[in-house]
C-alpha positions in Angstrom: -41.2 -77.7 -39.3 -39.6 -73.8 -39.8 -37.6 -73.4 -42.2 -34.0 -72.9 -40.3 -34.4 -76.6 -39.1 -34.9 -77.5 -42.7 -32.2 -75.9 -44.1 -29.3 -75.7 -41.3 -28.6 -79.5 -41.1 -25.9 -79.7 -43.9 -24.2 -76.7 -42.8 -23.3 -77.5 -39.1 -20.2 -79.8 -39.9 -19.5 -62.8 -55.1 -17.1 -63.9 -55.4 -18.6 -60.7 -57.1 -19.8 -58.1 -55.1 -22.6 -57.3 -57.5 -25.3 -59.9 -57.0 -26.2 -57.7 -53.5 -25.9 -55.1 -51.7 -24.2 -56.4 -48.0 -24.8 -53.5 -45.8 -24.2 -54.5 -42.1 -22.0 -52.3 -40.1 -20.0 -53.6 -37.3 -20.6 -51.1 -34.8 -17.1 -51.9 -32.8 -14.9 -51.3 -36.7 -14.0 -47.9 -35.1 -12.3 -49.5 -32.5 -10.9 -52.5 -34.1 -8.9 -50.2 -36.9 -7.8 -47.6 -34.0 -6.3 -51.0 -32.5 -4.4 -52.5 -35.4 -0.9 -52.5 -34.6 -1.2 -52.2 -31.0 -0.5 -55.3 -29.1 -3.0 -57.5 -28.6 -5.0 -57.6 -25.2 -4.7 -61.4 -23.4 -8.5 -61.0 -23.3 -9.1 -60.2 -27.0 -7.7 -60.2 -30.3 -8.7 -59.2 -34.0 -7.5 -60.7 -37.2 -8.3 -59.6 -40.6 -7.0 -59.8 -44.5 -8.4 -60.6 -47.9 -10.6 -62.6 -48.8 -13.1 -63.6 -52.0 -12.5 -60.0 -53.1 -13.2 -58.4 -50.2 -12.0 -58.8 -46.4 -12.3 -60.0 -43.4 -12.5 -59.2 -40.2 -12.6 -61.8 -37.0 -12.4 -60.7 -33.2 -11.9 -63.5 -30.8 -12.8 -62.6 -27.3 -11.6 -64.6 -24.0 -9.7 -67.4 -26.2 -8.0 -70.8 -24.2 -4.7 -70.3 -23.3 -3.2 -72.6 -26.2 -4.6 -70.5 -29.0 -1.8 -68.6 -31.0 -3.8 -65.8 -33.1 -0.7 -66.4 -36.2 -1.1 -69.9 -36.0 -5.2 -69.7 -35.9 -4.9 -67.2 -39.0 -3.0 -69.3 -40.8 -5.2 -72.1 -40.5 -8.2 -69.5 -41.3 -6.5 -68.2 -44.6 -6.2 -72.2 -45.5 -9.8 -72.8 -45.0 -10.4 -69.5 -47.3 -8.4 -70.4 -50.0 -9.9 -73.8 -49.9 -13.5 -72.6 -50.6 -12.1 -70.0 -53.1 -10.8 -72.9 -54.9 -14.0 -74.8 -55.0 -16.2 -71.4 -55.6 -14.7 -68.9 -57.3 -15.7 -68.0 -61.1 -12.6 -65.7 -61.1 -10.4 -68.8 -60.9 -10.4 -70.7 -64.3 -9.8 -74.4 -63.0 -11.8 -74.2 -59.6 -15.0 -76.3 -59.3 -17.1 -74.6 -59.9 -15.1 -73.1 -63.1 -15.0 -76.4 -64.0 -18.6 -77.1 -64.0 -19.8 -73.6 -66.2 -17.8 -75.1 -69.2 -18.5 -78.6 -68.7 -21.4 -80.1 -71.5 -25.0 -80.4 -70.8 -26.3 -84.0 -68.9 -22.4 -84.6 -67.9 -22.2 -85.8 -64.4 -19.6 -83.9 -62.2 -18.2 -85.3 -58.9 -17.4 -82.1 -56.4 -16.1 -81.1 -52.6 -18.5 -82.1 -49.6 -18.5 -77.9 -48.9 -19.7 -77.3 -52.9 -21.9 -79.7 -52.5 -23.6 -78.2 -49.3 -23.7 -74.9 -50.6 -25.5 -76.0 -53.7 -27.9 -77.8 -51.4 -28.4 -74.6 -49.4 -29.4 -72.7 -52.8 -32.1 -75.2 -54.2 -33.7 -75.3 -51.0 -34.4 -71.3 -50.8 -34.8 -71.6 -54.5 -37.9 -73.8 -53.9 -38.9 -72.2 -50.8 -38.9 -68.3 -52.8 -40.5 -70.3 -55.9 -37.0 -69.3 -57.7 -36.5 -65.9 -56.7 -33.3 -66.9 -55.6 -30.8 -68.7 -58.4 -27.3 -69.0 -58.3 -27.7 -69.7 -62.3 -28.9 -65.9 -62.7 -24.7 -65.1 -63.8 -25.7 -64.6 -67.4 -28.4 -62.3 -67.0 -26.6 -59.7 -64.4 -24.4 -59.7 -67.1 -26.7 -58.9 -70.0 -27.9 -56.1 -68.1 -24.4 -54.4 -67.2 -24.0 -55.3 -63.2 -21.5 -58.3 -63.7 -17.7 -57.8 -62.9 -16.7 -57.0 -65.9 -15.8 -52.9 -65.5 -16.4 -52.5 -69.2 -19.9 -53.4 -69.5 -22.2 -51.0 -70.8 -25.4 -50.8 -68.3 -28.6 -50.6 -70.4 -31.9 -52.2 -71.7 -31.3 -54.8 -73.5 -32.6 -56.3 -76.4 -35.7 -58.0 -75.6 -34.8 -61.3 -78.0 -31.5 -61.4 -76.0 -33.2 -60.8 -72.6 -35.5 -63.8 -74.0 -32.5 -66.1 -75.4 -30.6 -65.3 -72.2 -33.4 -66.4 -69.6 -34.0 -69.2 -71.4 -30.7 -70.9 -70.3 -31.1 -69.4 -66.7 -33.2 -71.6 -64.0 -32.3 -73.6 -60.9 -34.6 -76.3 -61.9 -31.4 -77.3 -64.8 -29.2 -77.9 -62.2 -29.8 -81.8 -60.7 -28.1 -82.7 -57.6 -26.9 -86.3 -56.8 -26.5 -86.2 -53.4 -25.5 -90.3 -52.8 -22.5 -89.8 -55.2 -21.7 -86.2 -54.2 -22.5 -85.1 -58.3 -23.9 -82.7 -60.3 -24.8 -81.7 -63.7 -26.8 -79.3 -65.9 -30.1 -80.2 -68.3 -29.6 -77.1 -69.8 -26.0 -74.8 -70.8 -26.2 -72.7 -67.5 -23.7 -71.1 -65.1 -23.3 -70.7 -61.9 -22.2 -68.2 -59.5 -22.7 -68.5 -55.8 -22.0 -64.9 -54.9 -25.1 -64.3 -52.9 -24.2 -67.5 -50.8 -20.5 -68.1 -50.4 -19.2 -65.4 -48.1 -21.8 -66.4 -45.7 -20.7 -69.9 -46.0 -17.3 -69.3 -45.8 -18.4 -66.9 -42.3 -19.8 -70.4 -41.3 -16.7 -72.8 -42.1 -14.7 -69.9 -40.2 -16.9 -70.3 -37.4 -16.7 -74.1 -37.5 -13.3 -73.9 -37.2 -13.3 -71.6 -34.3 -15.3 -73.4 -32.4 -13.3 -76.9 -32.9 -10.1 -74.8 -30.9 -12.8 -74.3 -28.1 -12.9 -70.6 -28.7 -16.4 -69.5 -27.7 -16.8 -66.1 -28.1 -16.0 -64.7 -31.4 -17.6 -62.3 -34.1 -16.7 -63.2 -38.0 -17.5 -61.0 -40.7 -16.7 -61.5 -44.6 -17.7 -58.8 -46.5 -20.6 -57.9 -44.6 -21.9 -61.3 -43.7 -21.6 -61.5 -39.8 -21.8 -64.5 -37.3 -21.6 -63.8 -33.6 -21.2 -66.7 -30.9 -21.1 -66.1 -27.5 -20.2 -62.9 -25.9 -18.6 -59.5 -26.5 -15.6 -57.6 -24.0 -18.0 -56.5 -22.1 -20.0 -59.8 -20.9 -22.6 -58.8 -23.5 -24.4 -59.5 -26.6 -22.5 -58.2 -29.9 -23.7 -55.4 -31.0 -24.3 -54.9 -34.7 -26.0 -51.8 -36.7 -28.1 -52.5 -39.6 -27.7 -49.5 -42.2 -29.6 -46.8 -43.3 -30.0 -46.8 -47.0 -28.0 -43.9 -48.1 -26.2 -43.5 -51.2 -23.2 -41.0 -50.3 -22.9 -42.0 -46.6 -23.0 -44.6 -44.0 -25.4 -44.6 -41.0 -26.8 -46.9 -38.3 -30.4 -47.0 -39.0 -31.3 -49.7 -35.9 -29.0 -51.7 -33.2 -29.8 -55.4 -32.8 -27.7 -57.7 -30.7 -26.7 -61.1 -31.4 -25.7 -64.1 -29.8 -24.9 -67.8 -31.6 -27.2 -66.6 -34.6 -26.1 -65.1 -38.2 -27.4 -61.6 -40.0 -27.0 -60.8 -43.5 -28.7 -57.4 -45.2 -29.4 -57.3 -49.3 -30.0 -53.8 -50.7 -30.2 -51.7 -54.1 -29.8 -48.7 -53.2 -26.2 -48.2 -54.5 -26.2 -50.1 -57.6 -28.5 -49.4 -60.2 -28.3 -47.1 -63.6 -31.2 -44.7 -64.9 -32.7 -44.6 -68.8 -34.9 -42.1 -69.7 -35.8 -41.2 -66.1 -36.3 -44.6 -65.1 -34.2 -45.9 -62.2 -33.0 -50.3 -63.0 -32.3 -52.0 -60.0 -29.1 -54.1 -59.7 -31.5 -57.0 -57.9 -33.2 -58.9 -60.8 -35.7 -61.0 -61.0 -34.8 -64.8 -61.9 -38.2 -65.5 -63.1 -38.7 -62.4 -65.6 -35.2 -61.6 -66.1 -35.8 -58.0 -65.4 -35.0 -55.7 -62.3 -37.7 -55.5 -59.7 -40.0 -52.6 -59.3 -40.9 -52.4 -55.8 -40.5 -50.3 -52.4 -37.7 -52.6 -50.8 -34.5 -50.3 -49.9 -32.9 -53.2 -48.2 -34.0 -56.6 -45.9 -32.0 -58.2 -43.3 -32.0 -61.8 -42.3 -31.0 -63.1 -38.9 -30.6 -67.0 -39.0 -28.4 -70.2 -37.0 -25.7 -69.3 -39.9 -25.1 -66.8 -42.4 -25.4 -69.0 -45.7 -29.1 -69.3 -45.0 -29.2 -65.6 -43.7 -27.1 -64.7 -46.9 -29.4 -66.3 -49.4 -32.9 -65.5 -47.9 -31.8 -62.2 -47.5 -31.1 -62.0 -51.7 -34.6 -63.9 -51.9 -36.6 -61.5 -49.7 -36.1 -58.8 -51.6 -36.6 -59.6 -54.8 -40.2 -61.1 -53.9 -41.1 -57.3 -52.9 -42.4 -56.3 -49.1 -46.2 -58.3 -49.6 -44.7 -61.5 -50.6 -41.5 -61.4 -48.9 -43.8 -60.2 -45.4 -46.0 -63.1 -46.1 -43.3 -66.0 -46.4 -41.4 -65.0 -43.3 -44.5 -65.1 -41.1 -45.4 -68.2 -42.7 -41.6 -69.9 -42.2 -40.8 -67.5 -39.1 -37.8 -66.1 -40.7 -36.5 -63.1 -38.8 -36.7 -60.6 -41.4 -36.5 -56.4 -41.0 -37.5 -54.6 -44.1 -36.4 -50.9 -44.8 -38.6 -49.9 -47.3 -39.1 -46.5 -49.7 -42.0 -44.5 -48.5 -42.6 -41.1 -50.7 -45.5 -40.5 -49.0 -44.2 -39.8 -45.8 -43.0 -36.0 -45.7 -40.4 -36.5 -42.6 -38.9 -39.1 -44.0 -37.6 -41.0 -46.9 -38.4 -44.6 -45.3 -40.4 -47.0 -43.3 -39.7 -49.8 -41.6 -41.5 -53.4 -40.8 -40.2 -56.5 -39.6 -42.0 -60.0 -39.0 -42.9 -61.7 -35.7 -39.6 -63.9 -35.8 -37.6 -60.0 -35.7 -39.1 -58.5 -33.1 -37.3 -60.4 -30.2 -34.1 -58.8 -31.4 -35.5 -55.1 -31.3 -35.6 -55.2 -27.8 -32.6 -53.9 -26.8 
Protein backbone atom coordinates (compact mmCIF):
# COMPACT_ATOMS: atom_id res chain seq x y z
CA UNK A 1 0.00 0.00 0.00
CA UNK A 2 1.82 3.74 -0.77
CA UNK A 3 2.37 5.49 1.72
CA UNK A 4 -0.31 8.57 1.16
CA UNK A 5 -3.15 5.85 1.74
CA UNK A 6 -1.28 4.97 4.90
CA UNK A 7 -0.99 8.05 6.28
CA UNK A 8 -4.00 10.35 5.00
CA UNK A 9 -6.87 8.39 6.74
CA UNK A 10 -6.81 10.43 10.15
CA UNK A 11 -6.47 13.68 8.51
CA UNK A 12 -9.60 13.72 6.12
CA UNK A 13 -12.21 14.66 8.91
CA UNK A 14 6.62 26.43 14.09
CA UNK A 15 4.84 27.55 15.62
CA UNK A 16 8.57 28.50 15.07
CA UNK A 17 9.69 29.24 11.84
CA UNK A 18 13.07 27.63 12.45
CA UNK A 19 12.60 23.85 12.23
CA UNK A 20 12.51 24.56 8.05
CA UNK A 21 12.92 26.44 5.55
CA UNK A 22 9.10 26.86 3.69
CA UNK A 23 9.96 28.17 0.36
CA UNK A 24 6.81 27.95 -2.00
CA UNK A 25 5.93 30.98 -3.85
CA UNK A 26 2.43 31.67 -4.87
CA UNK A 27 2.89 32.75 -8.22
CA UNK A 28 -0.64 34.89 -8.25
CA UNK A 29 0.75 37.01 -4.49
CA UNK A 30 1.41 39.87 -7.03
CA UNK A 31 -1.87 40.10 -7.85
CA UNK A 32 -3.62 39.28 -4.73
CA UNK A 33 -1.69 42.31 -2.71
CA UNK A 34 -2.26 44.81 -5.83
CA UNK A 35 -6.09 43.73 -4.99
CA UNK A 36 -6.32 44.28 -1.27
CA UNK A 37 -8.67 46.98 -0.66
CA UNK A 38 -10.39 46.85 -3.83
CA UNK A 39 -13.76 45.31 -3.76
CA UNK A 40 -14.07 42.00 -4.13
CA UNK A 41 -15.08 40.35 -7.58
CA UNK A 42 -18.57 38.11 -7.23
CA UNK A 43 -16.38 35.44 -8.84
CA UNK A 44 -13.39 35.57 -6.41
CA UNK A 45 -12.24 36.71 -3.19
CA UNK A 46 -9.01 36.63 -0.94
CA UNK A 47 -8.72 36.62 2.78
CA UNK A 48 -5.69 36.80 4.75
CA UNK A 49 -4.32 37.73 8.52
CA UNK A 50 -2.09 36.12 11.11
CA UNK A 51 -1.63 33.19 12.00
CA UNK A 52 0.96 30.75 14.20
CA UNK A 53 3.48 33.54 13.69
CA UNK A 54 3.18 33.97 10.32
CA UNK A 55 0.12 34.51 7.83
CA UNK A 56 -2.17 33.46 5.81
CA UNK A 57 -3.41 33.77 2.76
CA UNK A 58 -6.82 32.00 1.28
CA UNK A 59 -8.40 32.80 -2.30
CA UNK A 60 -11.75 31.38 -2.80
CA UNK A 61 -12.76 31.17 -6.45
CA UNK A 62 -16.48 30.77 -7.81
CA UNK A 63 -18.07 30.45 -4.06
CA UNK A 64 -22.17 29.53 -3.60
CA UNK A 65 -24.17 32.40 -3.36
CA UNK A 66 -24.76 32.04 0.62
CA UNK A 67 -21.06 32.42 1.47
CA UNK A 68 -20.29 35.77 3.23
CA UNK A 69 -16.19 36.11 3.00
CA UNK A 70 -16.45 38.15 6.94
CA UNK A 71 -18.53 35.57 8.13
CA UNK A 72 -16.29 32.53 6.52
CA UNK A 73 -13.13 34.51 8.07
CA UNK A 74 -14.43 34.59 11.15
CA UNK A 75 -15.09 31.09 11.37
CA UNK A 76 -11.43 30.50 9.79
CA UNK A 77 -9.66 32.66 12.55
CA UNK A 78 -11.87 30.33 15.14
CA UNK A 79 -10.53 27.20 13.67
CA UNK A 80 -6.91 28.89 13.90
CA UNK A 81 -6.94 29.89 17.19
CA UNK A 82 -8.27 26.58 18.15
CA UNK A 83 -5.27 24.57 16.87
CA UNK A 84 -2.91 27.34 18.27
CA UNK A 85 -4.47 26.54 21.51
CA UNK A 86 -3.78 22.89 21.30
CA UNK A 87 -0.19 23.41 19.52
CA UNK A 88 1.55 26.22 20.30
CA UNK A 89 4.82 26.05 22.67
CA UNK A 90 4.58 29.89 22.72
CA UNK A 91 1.35 29.58 24.74
CA UNK A 92 2.16 28.44 28.36
CA UNK A 93 -1.20 26.47 29.15
CA UNK A 94 -1.93 25.02 25.56
CA UNK A 95 -1.75 21.25 25.12
CA UNK A 96 0.84 20.72 24.11
CA UNK A 97 2.51 23.26 26.79
CA UNK A 98 0.86 21.20 29.04
CA UNK A 99 2.37 18.00 28.08
CA UNK A 100 6.50 19.37 27.82
CA UNK A 101 6.16 20.05 31.71
CA UNK A 102 4.10 17.25 32.57
CA UNK A 103 6.34 14.12 34.49
CA UNK A 104 7.64 11.12 32.83
CA UNK A 105 5.08 7.78 32.42
CA UNK A 106 1.98 10.37 33.24
CA UNK A 107 -0.81 9.72 31.00
CA UNK A 108 -2.36 12.82 29.23
CA UNK A 109 -5.79 12.92 27.70
CA UNK A 110 -5.71 15.59 24.56
CA UNK A 111 -8.00 17.16 21.42
CA UNK A 112 -9.02 14.58 18.54
CA UNK A 113 -6.81 17.30 16.12
CA UNK A 114 -3.48 16.84 18.63
CA UNK A 115 -4.01 13.66 18.60
CA UNK A 116 -4.01 13.26 14.70
CA UNK A 117 -1.22 15.35 14.25
CA UNK A 118 0.86 13.27 16.69
CA UNK A 119 -0.29 10.23 14.71
CA UNK A 120 0.87 11.90 11.41
CA UNK A 121 4.46 12.41 13.00
CA UNK A 122 5.18 8.76 14.31
CA UNK A 123 4.14 7.48 11.14
CA UNK A 124 6.87 9.46 8.98
CA UNK A 125 9.04 8.97 11.98
CA UNK A 126 9.01 5.24 11.33
CA UNK A 127 8.70 5.43 7.73
CA UNK A 128 12.30 8.00 7.60
CA UNK A 129 13.73 5.49 10.55
CA UNK A 130 13.51 8.91 12.83
CA UNK A 131 14.76 11.45 10.66
CA UNK A 132 11.79 13.26 11.27
CA UNK A 133 10.97 14.00 15.32
CA UNK A 134 8.84 16.49 16.60
CA UNK A 135 10.86 15.82 20.04
CA UNK A 136 14.12 17.33 18.30
CA UNK A 137 13.01 21.05 20.38
CA UNK A 138 15.91 20.77 22.72
CA UNK A 139 18.58 20.13 20.35
CA UNK A 140 17.66 23.15 17.78
CA UNK A 141 18.08 24.91 20.78
CA UNK A 142 21.40 23.66 21.92
CA UNK A 143 22.69 24.56 18.68
CA UNK A 144 21.43 28.32 18.44
CA UNK A 145 18.38 27.99 15.74
CA UNK A 146 15.47 27.97 18.39
CA UNK A 147 13.24 31.08 18.85
CA UNK A 148 14.93 32.50 21.26
CA UNK A 149 16.75 35.86 19.45
CA UNK A 150 19.47 35.69 22.13
CA UNK A 151 20.94 32.40 21.54
CA UNK A 152 24.37 32.22 20.64
CA UNK A 153 24.78 29.90 17.35
CA UNK A 154 27.85 27.55 17.87
CA UNK A 155 29.34 24.01 18.43
CA UNK A 156 28.48 22.80 21.33
CA UNK A 157 29.95 20.94 23.90
CA UNK A 158 30.08 17.51 22.90
CA UNK A 159 28.93 16.06 26.58
CA UNK A 160 25.91 18.47 26.30
CA UNK A 161 25.21 17.56 22.54
CA UNK A 162 25.46 13.81 24.24
CA UNK A 163 23.17 14.72 27.51
CA UNK A 164 20.82 16.64 25.20
CA UNK A 165 20.15 13.71 22.54
CA UNK A 166 19.81 11.45 25.03
CA UNK A 167 16.31 12.86 26.10
CA UNK A 168 15.46 13.45 22.36
CA UNK A 169 13.66 10.42 20.37
CA UNK A 170 10.11 9.77 19.00
CA UNK A 171 10.24 6.31 20.19
CA UNK A 172 9.60 8.07 24.20
CA UNK A 173 6.54 9.37 23.09
CA UNK A 174 3.57 6.39 23.44
CA UNK A 175 0.39 7.07 21.91
CA UNK A 176 -3.04 5.63 23.27
CA UNK A 177 -5.10 5.95 20.59
CA UNK A 178 -8.48 4.08 22.29
CA UNK A 179 -8.44 6.70 25.07
CA UNK A 180 -7.19 9.66 22.94
CA UNK A 181 -3.75 9.80 25.60
CA UNK A 182 -0.41 10.31 25.64
CA UNK A 183 2.72 10.30 27.57
CA UNK A 184 6.46 10.34 27.64
CA UNK A 185 9.14 7.30 28.86
CA UNK A 186 11.57 9.71 28.88
CA UNK A 187 11.68 13.95 29.93
CA UNK A 188 11.21 15.11 26.16
CA UNK A 189 9.53 17.98 24.46
CA UNK A 190 7.71 18.48 21.77
CA UNK A 191 7.30 20.91 19.11
CA UNK A 192 5.23 20.28 16.00
CA UNK A 193 6.62 23.15 13.92
CA UNK A 194 7.47 21.12 10.89
CA UNK A 195 3.78 19.76 10.95
CA UNK A 196 1.19 22.11 12.23
CA UNK A 197 0.87 24.87 9.57
CA UNK A 198 0.24 22.12 7.13
CA UNK A 199 -2.32 20.71 9.33
CA UNK A 200 -3.86 23.74 10.13
CA UNK A 201 -3.82 24.42 5.83
CA UNK A 202 -5.82 21.03 6.05
CA UNK A 203 -8.56 21.88 8.84
CA UNK A 204 -8.89 25.28 6.72
CA UNK A 205 -9.55 23.21 3.80
CA UNK A 206 -12.00 20.99 5.65
CA UNK A 207 -13.85 23.65 6.53
CA UNK A 208 -14.01 25.14 3.14
CA UNK A 209 -15.22 22.44 1.66
CA UNK A 210 -18.20 21.68 4.42
CA UNK A 211 -19.69 25.40 2.97
CA UNK A 212 -19.55 23.59 -0.54
CA UNK A 213 -16.86 25.98 -1.78
CA UNK A 214 -14.91 23.99 -4.33
CA UNK A 215 -12.30 25.87 -5.70
CA UNK A 216 -10.01 27.43 -3.29
CA UNK A 217 -6.11 27.82 -2.73
CA UNK A 218 -4.97 27.99 1.22
CA UNK A 219 -1.51 28.85 2.18
CA UNK A 220 -0.06 29.15 5.86
CA UNK A 221 3.24 30.25 5.88
CA UNK A 222 4.23 28.61 2.83
CA UNK A 223 2.36 25.37 3.17
CA UNK A 224 -0.22 25.35 0.17
CA UNK A 225 -3.37 23.28 -0.66
CA UNK A 226 -5.19 23.77 -3.88
CA UNK A 227 -8.74 22.22 -4.65
CA UNK A 228 -10.34 22.62 -7.67
CA UNK A 229 -9.79 25.33 -10.02
CA UNK A 230 -8.21 28.75 -10.49
CA UNK A 231 -10.07 32.19 -12.33
CA UNK A 232 -9.19 31.05 -15.25
CA UNK A 233 -10.85 27.37 -15.44
CA UNK A 234 -7.33 26.09 -14.80
CA UNK A 235 -5.00 24.29 -12.60
CA UNK A 236 -3.38 26.65 -9.74
CA UNK A 237 -0.30 27.58 -10.57
CA UNK A 238 2.44 27.51 -7.94
CA UNK A 239 6.37 28.24 -8.27
CA UNK A 240 8.71 26.21 -6.35
CA UNK A 241 11.85 28.49 -5.40
CA UNK A 242 15.21 28.79 -6.42
CA UNK A 243 17.58 28.54 -3.53
CA UNK A 244 18.88 32.04 -3.23
CA UNK A 245 19.93 33.62 -0.20
CA UNK A 246 19.35 37.56 -0.96
CA UNK A 247 16.42 37.07 -3.44
CA UNK A 248 13.45 35.33 -4.40
CA UNK A 249 13.02 33.38 -7.76
CA UNK A 250 10.78 30.82 -9.41
CA UNK A 251 13.05 27.95 -10.10
CA UNK A 252 10.05 25.50 -11.77
CA UNK A 253 6.09 25.93 -12.22
CA UNK A 254 3.98 22.94 -11.26
CA UNK A 255 0.24 23.04 -11.13
CA UNK A 256 -2.01 21.62 -8.77
CA UNK A 257 -5.37 20.41 -8.36
CA UNK A 258 -7.04 18.72 -4.95
CA UNK A 259 -3.31 17.73 -3.82
CA UNK A 260 -0.90 19.59 -1.19
CA UNK A 261 2.93 20.92 -1.73
CA UNK A 262 5.28 21.77 0.94
CA UNK A 263 9.28 22.67 0.23
CA UNK A 264 12.03 22.24 3.30
CA UNK A 265 15.34 24.10 2.64
CA UNK A 266 18.67 25.39 4.47
CA UNK A 267 19.80 27.65 2.46
CA UNK A 268 18.90 30.67 4.62
CA UNK A 269 19.58 29.51 7.95
CA UNK A 270 22.70 28.21 9.01
CA UNK A 271 26.00 29.96 10.81
CA UNK A 272 29.72 29.30 9.76
CA UNK A 273 32.87 28.32 12.39
CA UNK A 274 36.11 28.28 11.24
CA UNK A 275 35.07 28.12 7.54
CA UNK A 276 32.66 25.47 8.04
CA UNK A 277 29.10 26.15 7.07
CA UNK A 278 26.10 24.30 10.09
CA UNK A 279 23.02 23.68 8.66
CA UNK A 280 19.83 24.74 10.47
CA UNK A 281 18.30 21.03 9.40
CA UNK A 282 19.66 18.58 12.10
CA UNK A 283 19.82 15.33 12.27
CA UNK A 284 17.51 13.52 14.98
CA UNK A 285 19.62 10.51 15.07
CA UNK A 286 23.19 12.16 15.56
CA UNK A 287 22.13 15.41 16.89
CA UNK A 288 24.31 17.21 14.48
CA UNK A 289 23.44 19.28 11.23
CA UNK A 290 23.58 17.30 8.04
CA UNK A 291 26.36 17.38 5.53
CA UNK A 292 24.97 16.77 2.27
CA UNK A 293 24.07 18.40 -1.31
CA UNK A 294 20.24 19.03 -0.59
CA UNK A 295 19.45 22.86 -1.20
CA UNK A 296 15.77 22.25 -0.68
CA UNK A 297 12.93 19.18 -1.47
CA UNK A 298 9.45 19.65 -2.17
CA UNK A 299 6.63 17.35 -1.39
CA UNK A 300 3.35 17.13 -3.19
CA UNK A 301 0.75 14.97 -1.20
CA UNK A 302 -3.58 14.53 -0.65
CA UNK A 303 -2.77 17.22 2.30
CA UNK A 304 -0.07 19.33 3.41
CA UNK A 305 0.61 17.79 7.03
CA UNK A 306 1.98 14.72 5.19
CA UNK A 307 3.57 16.96 2.49
CA UNK A 308 4.82 19.18 5.43
CA UNK A 309 6.53 16.49 7.43
CA UNK A 310 8.02 14.30 4.51
CA UNK A 311 9.23 17.23 3.15
CA UNK A 312 11.44 17.98 6.76
CA UNK A 313 12.23 14.06 6.49
CA UNK A 314 13.54 14.09 2.88
CA UNK A 315 15.96 16.23 3.41
CA UNK A 316 17.59 15.45 6.19
CA UNK A 317 18.06 11.69 4.86
CA UNK A 318 20.33 13.43 2.02
CA UNK A 319 19.49 12.96 -2.05
CA UNK A 320 20.57 8.82 -2.02
CA UNK A 321 18.39 7.87 0.76
CA UNK A 322 15.77 10.42 0.47
CA UNK A 323 15.72 9.33 -3.76
CA UNK A 324 15.49 5.85 -2.69
CA UNK A 325 12.44 5.96 -0.17
CA UNK A 326 10.29 8.06 -2.56
CA UNK A 327 10.60 5.60 -5.37
CA UNK A 328 10.02 2.91 -3.03
CA UNK A 329 6.70 4.72 -1.30
CA UNK A 330 5.97 6.88 -4.65
CA UNK A 331 6.21 10.03 -2.85
CA UNK A 332 6.27 12.99 -5.28
CA UNK A 333 9.36 14.46 -4.30
CA UNK A 334 11.60 17.32 -6.45
CA UNK A 335 15.06 17.81 -5.12
CA UNK A 336 17.22 21.01 -5.80
CA UNK A 337 20.40 19.96 -4.93
CA UNK A 338 24.14 21.84 -4.69
CA UNK A 339 26.29 20.91 -7.61
CA UNK A 340 29.92 22.68 -7.50
CA UNK A 341 30.90 20.85 -10.27
CA UNK A 342 28.79 22.21 -12.73
CA UNK A 343 30.48 25.63 -14.06
CA UNK A 344 26.99 27.23 -15.42
CA UNK A 345 25.43 26.67 -12.59
CA UNK A 346 25.19 26.46 -8.89
CA UNK A 347 22.44 23.57 -8.88
CA UNK A 348 20.85 20.45 -10.18
CA UNK A 349 17.79 19.09 -10.06
CA UNK A 350 16.11 15.42 -9.82
CA UNK A 351 12.81 14.38 -8.90
CA UNK A 352 11.21 10.76 -8.45
CA UNK A 353 8.74 8.96 -10.75
CA UNK A 354 5.70 10.04 -8.53
CA UNK A 355 6.93 14.05 -9.56
CA UNK A 356 7.22 13.86 -13.00
CA UNK A 357 3.43 13.91 -13.84
CA UNK A 358 3.39 17.43 -12.37
CA UNK A 359 6.37 18.71 -14.62
CA UNK A 360 4.35 18.59 -17.54
CA UNK A 361 2.91 21.66 -17.82
Amino acid sequence: MMLMNKLVGGIRSRFSLNASALLLVYLSLSVILVSCGQPSSPHKFLITGPTMGTSYHITVVSPPANIDKYALQIDIDKLLIDINRQMSTYIPDSEISKFNQSSVDTWKSISTDFFTVLEISQSISLLTSGRFDITIGPLVDLWGFGAATDQDQKIPDRDVLERTLDNVGWHNLVLDKQNRAIKKLKPISINLSAIAKGYGVDKVAELLTSKNIDNYLVEIGGEVRARGLNKENKPWRLGIEEPLLMQKSVQRVVELTDQAIATSGDYRNYFEENGTRFSHTLDPTSGRPVKHNIASVSVIADNAATADALATALNVLGEKAALALSERENIAAYFILYDNENTESKYRVVNSKAFSPFLNN
